[in-house]
C-alpha positions as CSV (number, residue, x, y, z in Angstrom):
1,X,15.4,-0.1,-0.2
2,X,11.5,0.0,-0.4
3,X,10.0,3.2,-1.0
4,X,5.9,4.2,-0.4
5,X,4.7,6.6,-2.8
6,X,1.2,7.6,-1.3
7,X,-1.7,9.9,-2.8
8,X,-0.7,9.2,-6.3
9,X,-3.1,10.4,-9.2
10,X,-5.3,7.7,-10.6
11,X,-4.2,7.9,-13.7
12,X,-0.4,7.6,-12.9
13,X,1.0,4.6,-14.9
14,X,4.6,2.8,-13.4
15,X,6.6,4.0,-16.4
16,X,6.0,7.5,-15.2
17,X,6.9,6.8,-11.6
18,X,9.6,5.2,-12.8
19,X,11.1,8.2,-14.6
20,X,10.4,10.5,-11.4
21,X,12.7,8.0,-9.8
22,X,15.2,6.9,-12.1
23,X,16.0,11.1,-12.1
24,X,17.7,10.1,-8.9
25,X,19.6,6.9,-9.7
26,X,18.9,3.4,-10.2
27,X,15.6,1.7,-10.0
28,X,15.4,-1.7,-9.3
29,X,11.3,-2.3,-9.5
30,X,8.0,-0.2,-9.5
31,X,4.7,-1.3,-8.2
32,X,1.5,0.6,-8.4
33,X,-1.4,-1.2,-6.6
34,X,-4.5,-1.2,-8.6
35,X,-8.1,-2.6,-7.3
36,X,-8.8,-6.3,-7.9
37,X,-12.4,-5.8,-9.0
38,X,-12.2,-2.1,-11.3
39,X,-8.5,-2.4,-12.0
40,X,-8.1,1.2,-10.8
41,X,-4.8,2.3,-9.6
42,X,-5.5,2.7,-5.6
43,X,-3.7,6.0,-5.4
44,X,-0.8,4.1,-3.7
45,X,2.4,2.3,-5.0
46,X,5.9,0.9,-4.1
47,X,9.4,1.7,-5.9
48,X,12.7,0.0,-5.0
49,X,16.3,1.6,-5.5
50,X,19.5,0.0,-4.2
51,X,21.3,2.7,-3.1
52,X,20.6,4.3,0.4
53,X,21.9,7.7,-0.3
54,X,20.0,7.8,-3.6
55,X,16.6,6.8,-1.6
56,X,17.3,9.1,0.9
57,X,17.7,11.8,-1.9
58,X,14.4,10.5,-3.8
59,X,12.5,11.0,-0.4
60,X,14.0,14.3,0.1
61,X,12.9,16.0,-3.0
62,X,10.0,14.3,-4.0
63,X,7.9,14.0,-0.6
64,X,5.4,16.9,-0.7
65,X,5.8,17.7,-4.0
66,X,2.0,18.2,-6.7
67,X,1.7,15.9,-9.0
68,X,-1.1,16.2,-11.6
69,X,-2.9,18.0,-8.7
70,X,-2.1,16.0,-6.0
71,X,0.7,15.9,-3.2
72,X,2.5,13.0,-2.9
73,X,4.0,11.2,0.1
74,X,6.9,9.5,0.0
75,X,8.5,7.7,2.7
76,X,10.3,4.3,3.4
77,X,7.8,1.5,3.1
78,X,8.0,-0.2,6.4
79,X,7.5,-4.2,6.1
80,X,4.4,-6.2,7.5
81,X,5.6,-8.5,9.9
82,X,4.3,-11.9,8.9
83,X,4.7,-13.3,12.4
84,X,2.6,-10.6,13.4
85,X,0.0,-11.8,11.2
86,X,0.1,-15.3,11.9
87,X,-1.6,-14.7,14.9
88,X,-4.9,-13.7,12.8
89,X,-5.1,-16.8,10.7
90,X,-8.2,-18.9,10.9
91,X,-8.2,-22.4,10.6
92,X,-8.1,-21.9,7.0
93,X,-5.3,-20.7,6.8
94,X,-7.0,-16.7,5.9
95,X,-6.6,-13.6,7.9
96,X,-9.6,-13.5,10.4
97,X,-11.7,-10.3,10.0
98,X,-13.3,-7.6,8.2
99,X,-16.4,-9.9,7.3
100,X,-19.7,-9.7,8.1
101,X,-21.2,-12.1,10.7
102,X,-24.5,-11.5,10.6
103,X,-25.5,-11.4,14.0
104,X,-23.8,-9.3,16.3
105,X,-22.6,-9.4,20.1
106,X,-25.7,-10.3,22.5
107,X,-28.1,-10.9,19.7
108,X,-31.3,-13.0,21.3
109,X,-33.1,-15.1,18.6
110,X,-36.2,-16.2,18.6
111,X,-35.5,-19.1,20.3
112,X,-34.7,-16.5,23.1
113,X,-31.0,-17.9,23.3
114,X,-27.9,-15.8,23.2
């Protein structure tokens, strides 16, 4: 099962996640998601563990609890649908939004056409 581990420090590495985890049984994979540009961890990461009861567990003691600081969330991670976002594609195959366009809704140019 997929875990989300939300409001992590920035300075967290996996290998520290990890052992947070692993105090709770087996752990399959860890993920920390870290900006593209400033390779920054963005305060948010994913860990996998096969057993439901450990998970369950995991969630139980860990949600709430400070961390260098911080209080963590920790839930089930809950899947994107990908048919959902099929729907949003352009025609190049990318997810349509989020980017400037320049000129908005009922702009008149100069041309004074809409």
């Amino acid at each position: 099962m997929d875990i989300f581990v939300g409001s992590i420090p920035f300075k967290l590495k996996e290998k520290e996640l990890r052992e947070m985890f692993e105090k709770f049984g087996e752990v399959t994979s860890v993920k920390i998601v870290k900006s593209k540009v400033t390779r920054q961890n963005k305060g948010f990461g994913f860990v996998e563990m096969p057993d439901e009861d450990e998970v369950r567990k995991a969630i139980y003691e860990l949600n709430g609890t400070e961390l260098m600081g911080r209080t963590i969330e920790v839930s089930i991670s809950e899947k994107k649908d990908k048919a959902s976002q099929a729907g949003k594609l352009n025609a190049q195959g990318k997810l349509k939004g989020g980017a400037f366009r320049g000129i908005g809704k009922g702009y008149i140019d100069k041309r004074g056409e809409k």
